[in-house]
Every structure is written in C-alpha cells, then in structure tokens.
PDB file of N, CA, C, O and CB in Angstrom:
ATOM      1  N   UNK A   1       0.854  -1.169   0.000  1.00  0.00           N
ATOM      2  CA  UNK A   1       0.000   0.000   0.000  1.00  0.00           C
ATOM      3  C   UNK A   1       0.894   1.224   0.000  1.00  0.00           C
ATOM      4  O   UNK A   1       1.915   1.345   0.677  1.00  0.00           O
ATOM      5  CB  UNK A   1      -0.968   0.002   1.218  1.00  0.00           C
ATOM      6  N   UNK A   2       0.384   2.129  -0.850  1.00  0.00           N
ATOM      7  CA  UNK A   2       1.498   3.385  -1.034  1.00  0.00           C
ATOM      8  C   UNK A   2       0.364   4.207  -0.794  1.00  0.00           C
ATOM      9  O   UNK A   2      -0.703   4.089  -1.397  1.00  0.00           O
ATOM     10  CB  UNK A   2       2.479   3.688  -2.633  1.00  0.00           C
ATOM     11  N   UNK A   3       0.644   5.177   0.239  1.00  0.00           N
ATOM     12  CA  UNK A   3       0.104   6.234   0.751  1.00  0.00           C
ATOM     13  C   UNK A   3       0.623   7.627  -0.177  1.00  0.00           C
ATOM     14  O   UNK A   3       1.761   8.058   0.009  1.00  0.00           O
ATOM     15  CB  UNK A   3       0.504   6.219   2.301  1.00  0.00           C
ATOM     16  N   UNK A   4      -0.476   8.409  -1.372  1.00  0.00           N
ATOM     17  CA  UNK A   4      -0.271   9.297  -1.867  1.00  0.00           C
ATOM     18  C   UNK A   4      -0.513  10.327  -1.696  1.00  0.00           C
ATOM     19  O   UNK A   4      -0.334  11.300  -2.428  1.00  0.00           O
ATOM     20  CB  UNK A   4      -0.410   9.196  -2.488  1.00  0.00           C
ATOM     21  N   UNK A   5      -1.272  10.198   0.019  1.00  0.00           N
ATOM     22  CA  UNK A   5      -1.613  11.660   0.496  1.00  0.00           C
ATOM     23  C   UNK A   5      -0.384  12.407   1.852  1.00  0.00           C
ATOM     24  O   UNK A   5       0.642  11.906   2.311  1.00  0.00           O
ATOM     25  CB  UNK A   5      -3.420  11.474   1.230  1.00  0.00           C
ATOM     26  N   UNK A   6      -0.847  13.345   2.068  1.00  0.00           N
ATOM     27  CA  UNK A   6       0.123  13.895   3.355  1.00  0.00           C
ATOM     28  C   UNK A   6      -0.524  13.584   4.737  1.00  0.00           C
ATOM     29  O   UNK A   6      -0.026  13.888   5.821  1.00  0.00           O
ATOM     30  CB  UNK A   6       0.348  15.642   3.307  1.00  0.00           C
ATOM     31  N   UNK A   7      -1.564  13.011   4.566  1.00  0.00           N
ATOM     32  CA  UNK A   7      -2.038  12.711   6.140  1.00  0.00           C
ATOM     33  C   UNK A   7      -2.184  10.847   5.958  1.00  0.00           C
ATOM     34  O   UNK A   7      -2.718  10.144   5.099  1.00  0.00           O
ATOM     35  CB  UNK A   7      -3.970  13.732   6.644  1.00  0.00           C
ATOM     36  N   UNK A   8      -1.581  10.604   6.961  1.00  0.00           N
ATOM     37  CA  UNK A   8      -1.202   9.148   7.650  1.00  0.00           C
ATOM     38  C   UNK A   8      -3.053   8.533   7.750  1.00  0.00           C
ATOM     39  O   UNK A   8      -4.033   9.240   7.988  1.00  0.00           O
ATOM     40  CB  UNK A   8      -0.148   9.419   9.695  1.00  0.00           C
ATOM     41  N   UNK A   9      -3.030   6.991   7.470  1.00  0.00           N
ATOM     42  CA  UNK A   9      -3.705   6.540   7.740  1.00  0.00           C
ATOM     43  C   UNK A   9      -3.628   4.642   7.998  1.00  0.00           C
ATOM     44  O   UNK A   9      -2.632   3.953   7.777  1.00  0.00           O
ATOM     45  CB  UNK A   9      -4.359   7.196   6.987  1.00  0.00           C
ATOM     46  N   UNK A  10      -4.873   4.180   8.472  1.00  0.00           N
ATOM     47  CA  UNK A  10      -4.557   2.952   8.983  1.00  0.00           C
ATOM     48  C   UNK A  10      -4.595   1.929   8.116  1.00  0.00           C
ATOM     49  O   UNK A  10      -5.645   1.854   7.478  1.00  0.00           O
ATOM     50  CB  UNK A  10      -5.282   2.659   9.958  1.00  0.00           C
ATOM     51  N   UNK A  11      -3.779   1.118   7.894  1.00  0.00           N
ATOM     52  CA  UNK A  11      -4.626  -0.148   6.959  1.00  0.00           C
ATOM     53  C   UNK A  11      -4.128  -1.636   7.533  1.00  0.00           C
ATOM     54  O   UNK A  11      -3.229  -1.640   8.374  1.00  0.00           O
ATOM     55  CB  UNK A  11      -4.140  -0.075   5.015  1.00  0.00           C
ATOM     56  N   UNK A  12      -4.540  -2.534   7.214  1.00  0.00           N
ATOM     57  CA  UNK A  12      -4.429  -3.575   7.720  1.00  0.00           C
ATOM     58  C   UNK A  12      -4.928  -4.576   6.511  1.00  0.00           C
ATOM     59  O   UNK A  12      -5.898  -4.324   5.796  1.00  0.00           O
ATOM     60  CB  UNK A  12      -5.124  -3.556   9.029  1.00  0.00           C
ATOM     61  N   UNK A  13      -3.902  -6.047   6.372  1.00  0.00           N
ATOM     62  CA  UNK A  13      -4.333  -7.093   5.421  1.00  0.00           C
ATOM     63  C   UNK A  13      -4.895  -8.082   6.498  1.00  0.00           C
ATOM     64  O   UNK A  13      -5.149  -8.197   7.697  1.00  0.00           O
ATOM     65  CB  UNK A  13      -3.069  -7.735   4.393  1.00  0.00           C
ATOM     66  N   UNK A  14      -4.932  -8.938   4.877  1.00  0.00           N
ATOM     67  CA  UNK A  14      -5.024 -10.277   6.187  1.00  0.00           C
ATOM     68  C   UNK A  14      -4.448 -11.521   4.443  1.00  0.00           C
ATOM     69  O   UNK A  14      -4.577 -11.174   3.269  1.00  0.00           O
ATOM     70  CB  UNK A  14      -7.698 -10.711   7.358  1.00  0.00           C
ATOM     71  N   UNK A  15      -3.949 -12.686   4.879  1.00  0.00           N
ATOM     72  CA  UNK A  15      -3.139 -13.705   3.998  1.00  0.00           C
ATOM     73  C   UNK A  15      -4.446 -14.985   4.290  1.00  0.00           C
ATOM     74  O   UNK A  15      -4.823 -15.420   5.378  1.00  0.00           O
ATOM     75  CB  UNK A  15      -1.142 -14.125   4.720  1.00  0.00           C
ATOM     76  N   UNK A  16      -5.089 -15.484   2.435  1.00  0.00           N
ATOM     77  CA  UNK A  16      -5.853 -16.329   3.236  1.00  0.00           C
ATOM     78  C   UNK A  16      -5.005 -17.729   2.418  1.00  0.00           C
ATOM     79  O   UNK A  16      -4.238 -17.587   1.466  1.00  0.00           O
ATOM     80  CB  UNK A  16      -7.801 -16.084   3.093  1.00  0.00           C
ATOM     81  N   UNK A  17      -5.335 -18.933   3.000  1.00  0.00           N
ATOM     82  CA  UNK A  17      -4.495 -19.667   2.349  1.00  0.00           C
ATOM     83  C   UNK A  17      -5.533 -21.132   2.159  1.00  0.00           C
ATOM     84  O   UNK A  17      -6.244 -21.530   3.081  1.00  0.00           O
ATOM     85  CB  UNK A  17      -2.982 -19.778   3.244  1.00  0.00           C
ATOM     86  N   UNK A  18      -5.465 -21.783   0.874  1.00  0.00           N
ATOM     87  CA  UNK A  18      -6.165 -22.888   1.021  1.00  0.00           C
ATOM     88  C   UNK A  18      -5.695 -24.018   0.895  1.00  0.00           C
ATOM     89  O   UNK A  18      -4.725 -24.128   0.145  1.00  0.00           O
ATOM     90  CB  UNK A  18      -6.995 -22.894   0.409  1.00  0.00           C
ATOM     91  N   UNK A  19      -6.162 -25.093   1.506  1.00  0.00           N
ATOM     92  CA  UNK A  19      -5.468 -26.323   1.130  1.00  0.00           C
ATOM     93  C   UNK A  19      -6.488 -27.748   0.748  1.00  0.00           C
ATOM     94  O   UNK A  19      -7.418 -28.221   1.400  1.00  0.00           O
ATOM     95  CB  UNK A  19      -4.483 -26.628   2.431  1.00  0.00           C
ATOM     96  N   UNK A  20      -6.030 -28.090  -0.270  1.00  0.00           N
ATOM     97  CA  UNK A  20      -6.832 -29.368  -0.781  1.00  0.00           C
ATOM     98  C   UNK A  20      -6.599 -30.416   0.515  1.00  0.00           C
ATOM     99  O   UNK A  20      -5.485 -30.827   0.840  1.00  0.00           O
ATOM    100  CB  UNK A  20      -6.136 -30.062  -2.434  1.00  0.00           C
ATOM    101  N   UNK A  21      -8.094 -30.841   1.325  1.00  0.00           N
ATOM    102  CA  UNK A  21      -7.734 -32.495   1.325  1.00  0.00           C
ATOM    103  C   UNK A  21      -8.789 -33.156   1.665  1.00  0.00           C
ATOM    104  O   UNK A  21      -9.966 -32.807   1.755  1.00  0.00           O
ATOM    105  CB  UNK A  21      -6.632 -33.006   2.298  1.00  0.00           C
ATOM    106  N   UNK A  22      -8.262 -34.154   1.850  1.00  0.00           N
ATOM    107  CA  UNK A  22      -8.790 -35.427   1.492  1.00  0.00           C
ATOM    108  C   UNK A  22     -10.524 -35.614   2.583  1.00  0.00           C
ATOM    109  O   UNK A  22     -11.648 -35.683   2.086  1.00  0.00           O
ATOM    110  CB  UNK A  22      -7.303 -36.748   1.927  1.00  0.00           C
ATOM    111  N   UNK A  23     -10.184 -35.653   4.127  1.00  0.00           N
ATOM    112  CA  UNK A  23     -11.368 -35.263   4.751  1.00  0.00           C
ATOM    113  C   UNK A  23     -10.839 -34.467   5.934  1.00  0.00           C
ATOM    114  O   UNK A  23      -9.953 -34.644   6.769  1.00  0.00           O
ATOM    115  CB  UNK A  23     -12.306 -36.480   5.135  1.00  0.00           C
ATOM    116  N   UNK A  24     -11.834 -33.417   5.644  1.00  0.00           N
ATOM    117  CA  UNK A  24     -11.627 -32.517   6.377  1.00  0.00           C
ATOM    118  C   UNK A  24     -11.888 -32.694   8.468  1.00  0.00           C
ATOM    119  O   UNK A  24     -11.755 -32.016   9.487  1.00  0.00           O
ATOM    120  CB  UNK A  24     -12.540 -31.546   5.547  1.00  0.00           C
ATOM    121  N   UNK A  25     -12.288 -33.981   8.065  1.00  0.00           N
ATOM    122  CA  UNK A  25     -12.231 -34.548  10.048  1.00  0.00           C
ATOM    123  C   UNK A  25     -11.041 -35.064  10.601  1.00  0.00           C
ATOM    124  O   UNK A  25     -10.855 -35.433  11.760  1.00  0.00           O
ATOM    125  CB  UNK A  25     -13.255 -35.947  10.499  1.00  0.00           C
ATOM    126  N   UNK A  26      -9.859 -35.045   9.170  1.00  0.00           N
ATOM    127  CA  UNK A  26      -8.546 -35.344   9.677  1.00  0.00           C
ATOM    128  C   UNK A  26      -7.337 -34.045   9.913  1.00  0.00           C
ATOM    129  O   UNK A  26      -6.125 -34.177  10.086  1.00  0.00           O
ATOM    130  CB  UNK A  26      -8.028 -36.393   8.634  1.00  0.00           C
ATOM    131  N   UNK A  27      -8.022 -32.987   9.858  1.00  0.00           N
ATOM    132  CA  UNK A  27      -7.209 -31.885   9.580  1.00  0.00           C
ATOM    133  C   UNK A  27      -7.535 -31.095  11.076  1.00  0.00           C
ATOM    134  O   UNK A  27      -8.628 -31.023  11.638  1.00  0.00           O
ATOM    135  CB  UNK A  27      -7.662 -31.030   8.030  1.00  0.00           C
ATOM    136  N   UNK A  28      -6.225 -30.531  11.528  1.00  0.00           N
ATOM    137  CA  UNK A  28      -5.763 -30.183  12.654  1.00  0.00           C
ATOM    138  C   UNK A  28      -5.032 -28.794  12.414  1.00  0.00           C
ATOM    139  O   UNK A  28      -4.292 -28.766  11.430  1.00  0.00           O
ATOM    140  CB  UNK A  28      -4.937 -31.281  13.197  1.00  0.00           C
ATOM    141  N   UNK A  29      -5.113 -27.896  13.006  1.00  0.00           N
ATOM    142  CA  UNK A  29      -4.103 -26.429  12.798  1.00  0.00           C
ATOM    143  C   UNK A  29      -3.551 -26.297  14.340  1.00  0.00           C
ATOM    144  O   UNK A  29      -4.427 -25.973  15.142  1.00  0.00           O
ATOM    145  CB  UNK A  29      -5.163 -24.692  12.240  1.00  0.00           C
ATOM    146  N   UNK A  30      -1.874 -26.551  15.032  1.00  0.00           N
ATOM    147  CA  UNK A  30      -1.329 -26.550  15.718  1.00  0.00           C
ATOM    148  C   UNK A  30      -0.809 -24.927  16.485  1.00  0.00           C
ATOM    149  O   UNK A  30      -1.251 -24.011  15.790  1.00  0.00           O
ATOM    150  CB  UNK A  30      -0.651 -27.393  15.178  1.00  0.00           C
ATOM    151  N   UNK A  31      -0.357 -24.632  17.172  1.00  0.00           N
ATOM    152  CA  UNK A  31       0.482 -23.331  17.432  1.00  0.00           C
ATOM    153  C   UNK A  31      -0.076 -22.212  18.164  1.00  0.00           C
ATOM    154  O   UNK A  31       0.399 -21.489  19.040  1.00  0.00           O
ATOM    155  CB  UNK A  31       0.876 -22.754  16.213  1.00  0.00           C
ATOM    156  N   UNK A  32      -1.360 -22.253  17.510  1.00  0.00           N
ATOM    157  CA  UNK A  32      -2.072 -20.705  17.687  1.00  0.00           C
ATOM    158  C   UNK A  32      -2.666 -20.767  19.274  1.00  0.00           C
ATOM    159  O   UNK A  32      -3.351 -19.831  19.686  1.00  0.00           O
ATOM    160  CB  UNK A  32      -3.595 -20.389  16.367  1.00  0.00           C
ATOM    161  N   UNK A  33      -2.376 -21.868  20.089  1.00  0.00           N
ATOM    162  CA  UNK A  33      -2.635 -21.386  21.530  1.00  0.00           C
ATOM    163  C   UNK A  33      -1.826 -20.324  22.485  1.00  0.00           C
ATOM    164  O   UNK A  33      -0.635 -20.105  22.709  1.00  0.00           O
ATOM    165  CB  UNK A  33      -2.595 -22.510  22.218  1.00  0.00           C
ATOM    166  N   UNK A  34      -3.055 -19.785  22.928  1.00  0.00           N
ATOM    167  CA  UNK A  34      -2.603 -18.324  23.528  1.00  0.00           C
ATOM    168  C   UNK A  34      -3.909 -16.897  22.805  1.00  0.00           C
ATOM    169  O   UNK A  34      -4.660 -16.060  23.305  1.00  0.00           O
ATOM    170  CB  UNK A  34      -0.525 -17.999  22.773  1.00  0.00           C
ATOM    171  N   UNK A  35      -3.568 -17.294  21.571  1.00  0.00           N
ATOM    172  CA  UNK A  35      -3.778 -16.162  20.679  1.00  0.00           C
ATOM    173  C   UNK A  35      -5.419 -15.850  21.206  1.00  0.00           C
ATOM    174  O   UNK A  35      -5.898 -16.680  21.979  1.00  0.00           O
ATOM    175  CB  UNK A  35      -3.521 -16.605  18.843  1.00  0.00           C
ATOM    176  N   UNK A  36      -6.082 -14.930  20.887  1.00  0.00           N
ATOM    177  CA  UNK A  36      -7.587 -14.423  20.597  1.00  0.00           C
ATOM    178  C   UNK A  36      -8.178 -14.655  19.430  1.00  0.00           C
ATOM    179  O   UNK A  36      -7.868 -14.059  18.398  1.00  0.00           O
ATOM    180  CB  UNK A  36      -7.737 -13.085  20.686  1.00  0.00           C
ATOM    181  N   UNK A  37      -8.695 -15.166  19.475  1.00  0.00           N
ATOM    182  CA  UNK A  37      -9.629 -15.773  17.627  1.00  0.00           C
ATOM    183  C   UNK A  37     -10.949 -14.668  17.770  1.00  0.00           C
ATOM    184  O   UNK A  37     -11.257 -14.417  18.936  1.00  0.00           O
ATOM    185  CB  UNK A  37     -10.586 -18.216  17.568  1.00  0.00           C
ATOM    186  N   UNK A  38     -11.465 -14.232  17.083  1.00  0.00           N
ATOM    187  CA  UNK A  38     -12.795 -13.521  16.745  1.00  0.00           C
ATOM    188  C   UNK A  38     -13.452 -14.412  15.694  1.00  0.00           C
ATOM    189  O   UNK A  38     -13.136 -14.323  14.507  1.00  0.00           O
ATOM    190  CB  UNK A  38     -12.583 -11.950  16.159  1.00  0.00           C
ATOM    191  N   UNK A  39     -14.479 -15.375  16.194  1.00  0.00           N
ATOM    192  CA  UNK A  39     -15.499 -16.002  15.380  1.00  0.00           C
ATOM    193  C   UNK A  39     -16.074 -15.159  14.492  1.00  0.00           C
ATOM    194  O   UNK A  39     -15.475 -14.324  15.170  1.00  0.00           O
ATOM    195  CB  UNK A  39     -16.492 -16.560  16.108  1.00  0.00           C
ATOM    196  N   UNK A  40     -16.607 -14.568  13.696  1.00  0.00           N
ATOM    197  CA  UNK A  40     -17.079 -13.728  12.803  1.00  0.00           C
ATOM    198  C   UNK A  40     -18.793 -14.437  12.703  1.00  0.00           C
ATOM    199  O   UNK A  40     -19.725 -13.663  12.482  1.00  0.00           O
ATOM    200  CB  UNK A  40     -16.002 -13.734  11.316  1.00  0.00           C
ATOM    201  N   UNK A  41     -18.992 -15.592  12.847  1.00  0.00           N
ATOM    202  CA  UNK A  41     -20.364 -15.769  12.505  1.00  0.00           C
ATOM    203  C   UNK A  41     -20.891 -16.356  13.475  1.00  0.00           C
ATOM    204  O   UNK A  41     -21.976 -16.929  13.369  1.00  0.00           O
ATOM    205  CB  UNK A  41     -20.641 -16.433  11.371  1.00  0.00           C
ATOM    206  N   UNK A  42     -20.028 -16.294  14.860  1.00  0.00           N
ATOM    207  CA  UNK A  42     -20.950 -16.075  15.984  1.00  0.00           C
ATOM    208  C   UNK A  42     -20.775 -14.675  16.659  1.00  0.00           C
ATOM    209  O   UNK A  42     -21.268 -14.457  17.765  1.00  0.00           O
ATOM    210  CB  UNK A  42     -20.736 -17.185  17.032  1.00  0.00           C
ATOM    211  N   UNK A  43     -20.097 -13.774  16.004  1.00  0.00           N
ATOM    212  CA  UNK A  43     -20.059 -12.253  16.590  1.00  0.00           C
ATOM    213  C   UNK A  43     -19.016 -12.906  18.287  1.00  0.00           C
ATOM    214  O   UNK A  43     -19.740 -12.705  19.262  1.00  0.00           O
ATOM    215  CB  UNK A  43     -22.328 -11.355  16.942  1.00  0.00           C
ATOM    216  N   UNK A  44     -18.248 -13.269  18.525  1.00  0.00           N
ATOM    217  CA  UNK A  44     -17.541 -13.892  19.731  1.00  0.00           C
ATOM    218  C   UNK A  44     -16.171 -13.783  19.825  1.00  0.00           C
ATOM    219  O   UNK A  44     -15.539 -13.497  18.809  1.00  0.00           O
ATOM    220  CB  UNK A  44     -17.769 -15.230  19.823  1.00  0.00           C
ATOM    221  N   UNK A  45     -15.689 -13.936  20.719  1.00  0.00           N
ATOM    222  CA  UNK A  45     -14.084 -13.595  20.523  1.00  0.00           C
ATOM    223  C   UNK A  45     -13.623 -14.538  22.020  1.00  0.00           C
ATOM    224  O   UNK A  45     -14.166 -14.451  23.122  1.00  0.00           O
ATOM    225  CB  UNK A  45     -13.612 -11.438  20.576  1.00  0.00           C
ATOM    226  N   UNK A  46     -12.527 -15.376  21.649  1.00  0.00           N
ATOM    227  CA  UNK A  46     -12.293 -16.222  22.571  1.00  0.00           C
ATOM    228  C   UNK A  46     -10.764 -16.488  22.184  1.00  0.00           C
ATOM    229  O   UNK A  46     -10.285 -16.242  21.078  1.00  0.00           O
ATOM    230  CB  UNK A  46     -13.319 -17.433  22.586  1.00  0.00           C
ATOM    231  N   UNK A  47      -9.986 -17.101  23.417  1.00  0.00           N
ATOM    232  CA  UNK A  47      -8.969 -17.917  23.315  1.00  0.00           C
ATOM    233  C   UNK A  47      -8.560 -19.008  22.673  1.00  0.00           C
ATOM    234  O   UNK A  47      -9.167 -19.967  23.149  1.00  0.00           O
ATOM    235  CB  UNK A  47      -8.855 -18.146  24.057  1.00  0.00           C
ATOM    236  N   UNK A  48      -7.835 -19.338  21.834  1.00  0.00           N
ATOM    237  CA  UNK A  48      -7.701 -20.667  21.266  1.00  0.00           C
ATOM    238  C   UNK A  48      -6.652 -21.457  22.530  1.00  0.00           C
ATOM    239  O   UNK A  48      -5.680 -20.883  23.021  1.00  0.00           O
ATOM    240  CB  UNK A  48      -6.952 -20.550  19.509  1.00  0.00           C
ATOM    241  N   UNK A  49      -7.040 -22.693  22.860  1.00  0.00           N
ATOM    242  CA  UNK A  49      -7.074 -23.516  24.149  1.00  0.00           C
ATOM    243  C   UNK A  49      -6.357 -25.081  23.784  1.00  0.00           C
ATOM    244  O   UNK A  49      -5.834 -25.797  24.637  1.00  0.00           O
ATOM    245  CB  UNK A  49      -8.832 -23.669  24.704  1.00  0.00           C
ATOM    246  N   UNK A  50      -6.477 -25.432  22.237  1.00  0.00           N
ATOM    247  CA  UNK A  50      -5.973 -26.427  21.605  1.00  0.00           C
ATOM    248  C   UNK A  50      -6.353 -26.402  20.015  1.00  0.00           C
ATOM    249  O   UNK A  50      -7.273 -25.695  19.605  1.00  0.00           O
ATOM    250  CB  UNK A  50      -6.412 -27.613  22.319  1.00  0.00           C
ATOM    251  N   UNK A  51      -5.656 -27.142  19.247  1.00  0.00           N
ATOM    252  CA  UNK A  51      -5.546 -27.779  18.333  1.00  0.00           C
ATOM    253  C   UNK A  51      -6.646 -26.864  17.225  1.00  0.00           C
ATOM    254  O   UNK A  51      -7.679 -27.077  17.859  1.00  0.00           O
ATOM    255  CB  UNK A  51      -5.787 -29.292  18.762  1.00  0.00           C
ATOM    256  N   UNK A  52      -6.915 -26.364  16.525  1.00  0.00           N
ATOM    257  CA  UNK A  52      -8.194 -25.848  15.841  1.00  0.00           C
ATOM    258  C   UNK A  52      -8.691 -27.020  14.926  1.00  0.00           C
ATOM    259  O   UNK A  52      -7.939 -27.609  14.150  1.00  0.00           O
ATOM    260  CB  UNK A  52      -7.909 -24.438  14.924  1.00  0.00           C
ATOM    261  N   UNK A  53      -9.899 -27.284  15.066  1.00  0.00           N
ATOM    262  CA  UNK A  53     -10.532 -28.252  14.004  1.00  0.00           C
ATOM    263  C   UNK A  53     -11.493 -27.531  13.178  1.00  0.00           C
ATOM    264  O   UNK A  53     -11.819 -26.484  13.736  1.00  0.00           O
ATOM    265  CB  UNK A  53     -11.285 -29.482  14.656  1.00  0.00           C
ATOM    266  N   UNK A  54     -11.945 -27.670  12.289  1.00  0.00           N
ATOM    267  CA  UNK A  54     -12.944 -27.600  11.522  1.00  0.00           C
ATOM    268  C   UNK A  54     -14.515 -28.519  11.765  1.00  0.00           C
ATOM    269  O   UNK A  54     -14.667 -29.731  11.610  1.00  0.00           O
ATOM    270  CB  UNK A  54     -12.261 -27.908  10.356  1.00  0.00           C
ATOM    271  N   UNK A  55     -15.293 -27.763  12.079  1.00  0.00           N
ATOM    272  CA  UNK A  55     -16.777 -28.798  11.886  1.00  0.00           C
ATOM    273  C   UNK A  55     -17.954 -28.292  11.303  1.00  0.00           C
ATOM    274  O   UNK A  55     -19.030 -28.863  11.485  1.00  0.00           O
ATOM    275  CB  UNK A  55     -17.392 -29.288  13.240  1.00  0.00           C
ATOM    276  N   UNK A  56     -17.839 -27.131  10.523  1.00  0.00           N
ATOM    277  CA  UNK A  56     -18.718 -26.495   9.862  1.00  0.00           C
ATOM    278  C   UNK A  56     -18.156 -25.140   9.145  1.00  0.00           C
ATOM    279  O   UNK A  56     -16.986 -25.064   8.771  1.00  0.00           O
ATOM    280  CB  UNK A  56     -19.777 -26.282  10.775  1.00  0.00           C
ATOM    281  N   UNK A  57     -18.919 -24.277   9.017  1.00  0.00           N
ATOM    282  CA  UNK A  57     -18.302 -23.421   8.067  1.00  0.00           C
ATOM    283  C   UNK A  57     -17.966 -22.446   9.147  1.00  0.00           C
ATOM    284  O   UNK A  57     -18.534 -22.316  10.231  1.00  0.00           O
ATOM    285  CB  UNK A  57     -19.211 -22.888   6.759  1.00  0.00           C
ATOM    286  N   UNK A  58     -16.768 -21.663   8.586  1.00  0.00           N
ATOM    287  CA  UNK A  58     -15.514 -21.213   9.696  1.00  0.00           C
ATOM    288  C   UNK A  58     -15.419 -19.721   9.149  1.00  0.00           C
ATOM    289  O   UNK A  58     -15.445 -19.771   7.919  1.00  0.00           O
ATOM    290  CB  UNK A  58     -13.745 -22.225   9.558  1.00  0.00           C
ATOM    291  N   UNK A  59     -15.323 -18.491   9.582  1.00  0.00           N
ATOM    292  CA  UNK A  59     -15.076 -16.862   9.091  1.00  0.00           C
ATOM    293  C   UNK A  59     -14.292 -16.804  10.404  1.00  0.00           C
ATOM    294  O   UNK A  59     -14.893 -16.303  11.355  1.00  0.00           O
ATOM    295  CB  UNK A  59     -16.623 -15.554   8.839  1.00  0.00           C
ATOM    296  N   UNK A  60     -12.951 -17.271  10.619  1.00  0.00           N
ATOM    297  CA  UNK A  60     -12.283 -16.444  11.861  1.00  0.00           C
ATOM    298  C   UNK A  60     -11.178 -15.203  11.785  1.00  0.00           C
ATOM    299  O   UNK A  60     -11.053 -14.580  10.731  1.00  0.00           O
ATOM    300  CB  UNK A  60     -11.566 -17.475  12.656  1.00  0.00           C
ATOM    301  N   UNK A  61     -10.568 -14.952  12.687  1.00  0.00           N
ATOM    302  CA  UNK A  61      -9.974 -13.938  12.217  1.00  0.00           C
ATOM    303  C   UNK A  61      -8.612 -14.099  13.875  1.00  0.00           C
ATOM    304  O   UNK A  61      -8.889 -13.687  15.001  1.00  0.00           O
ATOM    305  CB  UNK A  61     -11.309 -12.327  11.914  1.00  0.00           C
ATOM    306  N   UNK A  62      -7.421 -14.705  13.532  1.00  0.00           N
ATOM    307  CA  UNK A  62      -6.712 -14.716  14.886  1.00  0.00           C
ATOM    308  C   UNK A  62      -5.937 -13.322  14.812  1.00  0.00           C
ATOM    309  O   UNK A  62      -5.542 -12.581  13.912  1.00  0.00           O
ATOM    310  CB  UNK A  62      -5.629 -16.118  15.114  1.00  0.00           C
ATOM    311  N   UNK A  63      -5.917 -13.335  16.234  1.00  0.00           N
ATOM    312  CA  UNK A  63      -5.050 -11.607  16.232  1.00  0.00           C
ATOM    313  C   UNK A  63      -3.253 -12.087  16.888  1.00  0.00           C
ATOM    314  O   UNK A  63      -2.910 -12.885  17.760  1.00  0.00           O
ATOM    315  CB  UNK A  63      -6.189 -10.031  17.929  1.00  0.00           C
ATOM    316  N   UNK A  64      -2.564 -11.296  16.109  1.00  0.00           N
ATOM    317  CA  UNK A  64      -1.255 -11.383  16.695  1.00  0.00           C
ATOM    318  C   UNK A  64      -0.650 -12.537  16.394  1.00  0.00           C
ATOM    319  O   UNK A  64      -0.142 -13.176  17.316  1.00  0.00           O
ATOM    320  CB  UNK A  64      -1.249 -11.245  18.040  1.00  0.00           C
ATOM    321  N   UNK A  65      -0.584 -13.028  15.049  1.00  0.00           N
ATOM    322  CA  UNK A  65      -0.005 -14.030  14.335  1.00  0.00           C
ATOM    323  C   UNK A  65       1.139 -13.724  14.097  1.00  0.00           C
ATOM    324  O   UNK A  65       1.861 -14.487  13.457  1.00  0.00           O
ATOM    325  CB  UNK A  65      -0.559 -14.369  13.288  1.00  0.00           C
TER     326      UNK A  65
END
C-alpha cells in the first residue's frame, strides 16, 4: 500500500491460504494457543485452548499471528 496523500492513515491485510484435502475430520491447525480468535459468525471472541478443528463453516480472524 502506497500512501499518496500527506495525512497518515490505517490499513491492515489479512493472507488467506487454502489447502486441498482429502477429509476434512482429519485436519488439525497446531500453534495458535494463547492467541484471541474472533469467530465472525458467531459475533464472539475467545482464546484458542488447543488444536483448531474444523466442523462447519468457519469466518475467523486470529489476532497477533
């Protein structure tokens, strides 16, 4: 992002990434304990505590990756 004005402003991305497989009841995302997750489609914001799984359709958003 190239800022072409003289007054500063905020922006923020986000990286989404996909991956093919096989069934999705075998897939696990490691690390992110500690962090704050914001559920997006339950309006909620919580700790991640273990392992992230998938069991339905997912809009999250972790902070401080």
């Amino acid at each position: 992002v190239h800022n072409t004005d003289t007054k500063d402003f905020t922006f923020t991305g986000s990286f989404h990434t996909y991956f093919a497989c096989e069934d999705i009841n075998d897939v696990a995302v490691g690390g992110l304990e500690g962090l704050t997750v914001l559920d997006r489609l339950a309006d909620k914001e919580d700790t991640v505590t273990s392992d992230v799984t998938i069991a339905g359709p997912v809009d999250s958003v972790y902070y401080d990756v």
